[in-house]
C-alpha positions as CSV (number, residue, x, y, z in Angstrom):
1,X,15.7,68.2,150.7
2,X,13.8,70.1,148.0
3,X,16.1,71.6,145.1
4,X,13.9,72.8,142.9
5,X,15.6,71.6,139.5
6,X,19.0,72.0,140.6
7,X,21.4,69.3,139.2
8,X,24.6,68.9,140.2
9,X,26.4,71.6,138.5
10,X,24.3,74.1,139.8
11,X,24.5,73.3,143.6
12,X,28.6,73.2,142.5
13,X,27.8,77.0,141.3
14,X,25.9,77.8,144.3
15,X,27.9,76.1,147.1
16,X,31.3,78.1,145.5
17,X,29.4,81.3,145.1
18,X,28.5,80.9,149.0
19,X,31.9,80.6,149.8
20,X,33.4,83.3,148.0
21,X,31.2,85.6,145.7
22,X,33.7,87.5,144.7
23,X,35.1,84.8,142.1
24,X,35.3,85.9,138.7
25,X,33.1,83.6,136.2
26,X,36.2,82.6,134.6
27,X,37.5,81.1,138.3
28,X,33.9,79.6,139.2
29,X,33.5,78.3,135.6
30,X,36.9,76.7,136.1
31,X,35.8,75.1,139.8
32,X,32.0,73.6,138.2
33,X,33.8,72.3,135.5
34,X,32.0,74.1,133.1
35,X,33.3,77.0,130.2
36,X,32.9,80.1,131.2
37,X,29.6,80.9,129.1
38,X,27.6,78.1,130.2
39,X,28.7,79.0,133.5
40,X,27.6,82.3,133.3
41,X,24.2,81.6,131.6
42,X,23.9,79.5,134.6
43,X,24.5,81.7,137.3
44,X,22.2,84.5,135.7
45,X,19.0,81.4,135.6
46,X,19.9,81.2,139.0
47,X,19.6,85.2,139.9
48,X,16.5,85.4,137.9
49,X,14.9,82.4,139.7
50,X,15.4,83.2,142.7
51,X,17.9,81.1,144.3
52,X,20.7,83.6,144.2
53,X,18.9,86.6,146.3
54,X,21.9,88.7,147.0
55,X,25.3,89.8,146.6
56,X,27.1,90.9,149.6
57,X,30.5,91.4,152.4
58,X,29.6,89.6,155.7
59,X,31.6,91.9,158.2
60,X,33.4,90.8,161.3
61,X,31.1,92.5,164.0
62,X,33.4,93.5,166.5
63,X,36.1,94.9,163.7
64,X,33.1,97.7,163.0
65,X,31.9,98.1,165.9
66,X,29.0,95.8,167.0
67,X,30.5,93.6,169.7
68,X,27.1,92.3,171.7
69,X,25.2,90.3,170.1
70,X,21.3,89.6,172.0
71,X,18.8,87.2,171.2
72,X,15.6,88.2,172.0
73,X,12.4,85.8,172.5
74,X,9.4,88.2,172.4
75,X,5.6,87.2,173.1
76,X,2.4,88.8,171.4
77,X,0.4,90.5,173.5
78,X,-3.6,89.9,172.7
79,X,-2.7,87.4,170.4
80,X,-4.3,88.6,166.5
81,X,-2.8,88.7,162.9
82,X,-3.0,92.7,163.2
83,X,-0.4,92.5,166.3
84,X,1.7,90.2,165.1
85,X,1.6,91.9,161.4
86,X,2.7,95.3,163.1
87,X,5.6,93.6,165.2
88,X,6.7,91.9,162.6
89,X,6.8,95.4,160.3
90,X,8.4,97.6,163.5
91,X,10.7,94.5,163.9
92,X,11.9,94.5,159.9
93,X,12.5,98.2,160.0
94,X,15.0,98.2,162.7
95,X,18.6,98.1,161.4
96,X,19.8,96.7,164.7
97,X,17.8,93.6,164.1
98,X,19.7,91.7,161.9
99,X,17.6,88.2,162.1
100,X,14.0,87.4,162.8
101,X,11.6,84.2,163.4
102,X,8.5,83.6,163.9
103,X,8.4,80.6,166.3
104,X,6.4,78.2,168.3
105,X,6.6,77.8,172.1
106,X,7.0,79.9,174.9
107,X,7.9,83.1,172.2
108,X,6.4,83.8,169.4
109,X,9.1,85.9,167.8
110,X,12.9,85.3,167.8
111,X,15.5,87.9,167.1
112,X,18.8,88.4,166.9
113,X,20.1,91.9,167.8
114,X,23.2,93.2,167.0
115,X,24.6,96.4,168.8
116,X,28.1,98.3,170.2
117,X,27.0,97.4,173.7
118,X,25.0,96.9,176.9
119,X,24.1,100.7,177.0
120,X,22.9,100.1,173.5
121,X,21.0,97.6,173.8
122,X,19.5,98.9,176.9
123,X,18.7,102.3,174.6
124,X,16.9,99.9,172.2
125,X,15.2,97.9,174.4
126,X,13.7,100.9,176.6
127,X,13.3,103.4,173.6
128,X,11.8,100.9,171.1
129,X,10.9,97.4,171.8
130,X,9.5,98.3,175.1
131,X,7.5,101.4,173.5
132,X,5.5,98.4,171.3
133,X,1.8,98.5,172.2
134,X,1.6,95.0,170.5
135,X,4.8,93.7,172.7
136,X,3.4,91.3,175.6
137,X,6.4,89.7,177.4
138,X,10.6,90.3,176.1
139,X,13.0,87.8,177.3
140,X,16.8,88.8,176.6
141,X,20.0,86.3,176.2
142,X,23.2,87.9,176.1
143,X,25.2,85.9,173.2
144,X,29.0,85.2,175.5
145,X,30.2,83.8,172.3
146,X,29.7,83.3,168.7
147,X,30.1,79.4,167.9
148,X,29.1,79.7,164.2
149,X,27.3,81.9,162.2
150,X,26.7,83.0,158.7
151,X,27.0,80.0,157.3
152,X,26.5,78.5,153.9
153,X,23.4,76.5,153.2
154,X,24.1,72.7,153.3
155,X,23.4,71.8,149.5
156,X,23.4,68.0,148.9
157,X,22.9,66.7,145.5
158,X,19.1,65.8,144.9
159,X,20.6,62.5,143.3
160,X,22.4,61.2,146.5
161,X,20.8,58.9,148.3
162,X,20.9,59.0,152.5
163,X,23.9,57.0,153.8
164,X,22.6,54.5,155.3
165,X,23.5,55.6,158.9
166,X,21.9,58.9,158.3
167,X,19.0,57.0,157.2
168,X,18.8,55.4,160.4
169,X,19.2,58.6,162.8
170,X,16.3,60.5,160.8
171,X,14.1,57.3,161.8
């Protein structure tokens, strides 16, 4: 796994921050082990490089509203960079698409939908998606229930060696 000169501390930082941003420097700086300037210079390197994007609440769904989630395998139609660009632009600038991927196999997009219900996504699916000239095929799954989502990147320190029973399921 690629870390990018990280070091310990600063997948410490990270993997806190991921679980609650909301800490005050004093209280992460205090969890990494560090003082709280350090920690603080650190978590700023980490903004300006990149590896700390964004700030943010991650709302229950249902609580405000959005209770049907739809994943949506889409297909290209006359396959070219110039169709695929454009869905991938109409696709960005939907607020009701809340993930996106390009893929390989049978779709070429994935994306996850997030709307108040059926008569929604119905709305969107007949008033936008299907309006697409560049939109070939649509395939929708109705999500029944949320396993797992927004969770936090698995950081491993880039010093740890495999285990070697992980070693010998990646082979």
């Amino acid at each position: 796994m690629p870390t990018h000169d990280l070091d310990a501390i600063d997948l410490r930082i990270l993997a806190a921050l991921q679980e609650d941003a909301r800490l005050t420097n004093q209280d992460l700086a205090d969890r990494v082990g560090l003082s709280p300037s350090p920690c603080l210079r650190r978590v700023r390197r980490l903004e300006q490089e990149g590896f700390i994007r964004a700030y943010r609440a991650v709302l229950d769904r249902e609580a405000v509203g959005l209770g049907l989630t739809v994943f949506v395998d889409i297909k290209v139609e006359k396959h070219s960079r110039e169709n695929a660009a454009a869905l991938q632009a109409n696709l960005a600038a939907m607020p009701e698409v809340v993930a996106c991927h390009m893929v390989s196999g049978t779709a070429d997009f994935i994306v996850e939908i997030v709307v108040a219900n059926l008569k929604a996504y119905e709305r969107l699916l007949t008033e936008k998606l299907l309006t697409l000239p560049m939109v070939g095929d649509i395939r929708s799954n109705v999500a029944l229930t949320r396993v797992k989502s927004d969770a936090a990147l698995p950081l491993a320190d880039p010093r740890e060696k495999p285990s070697a029973a992980k070693a010998e399921r990646v082979t």
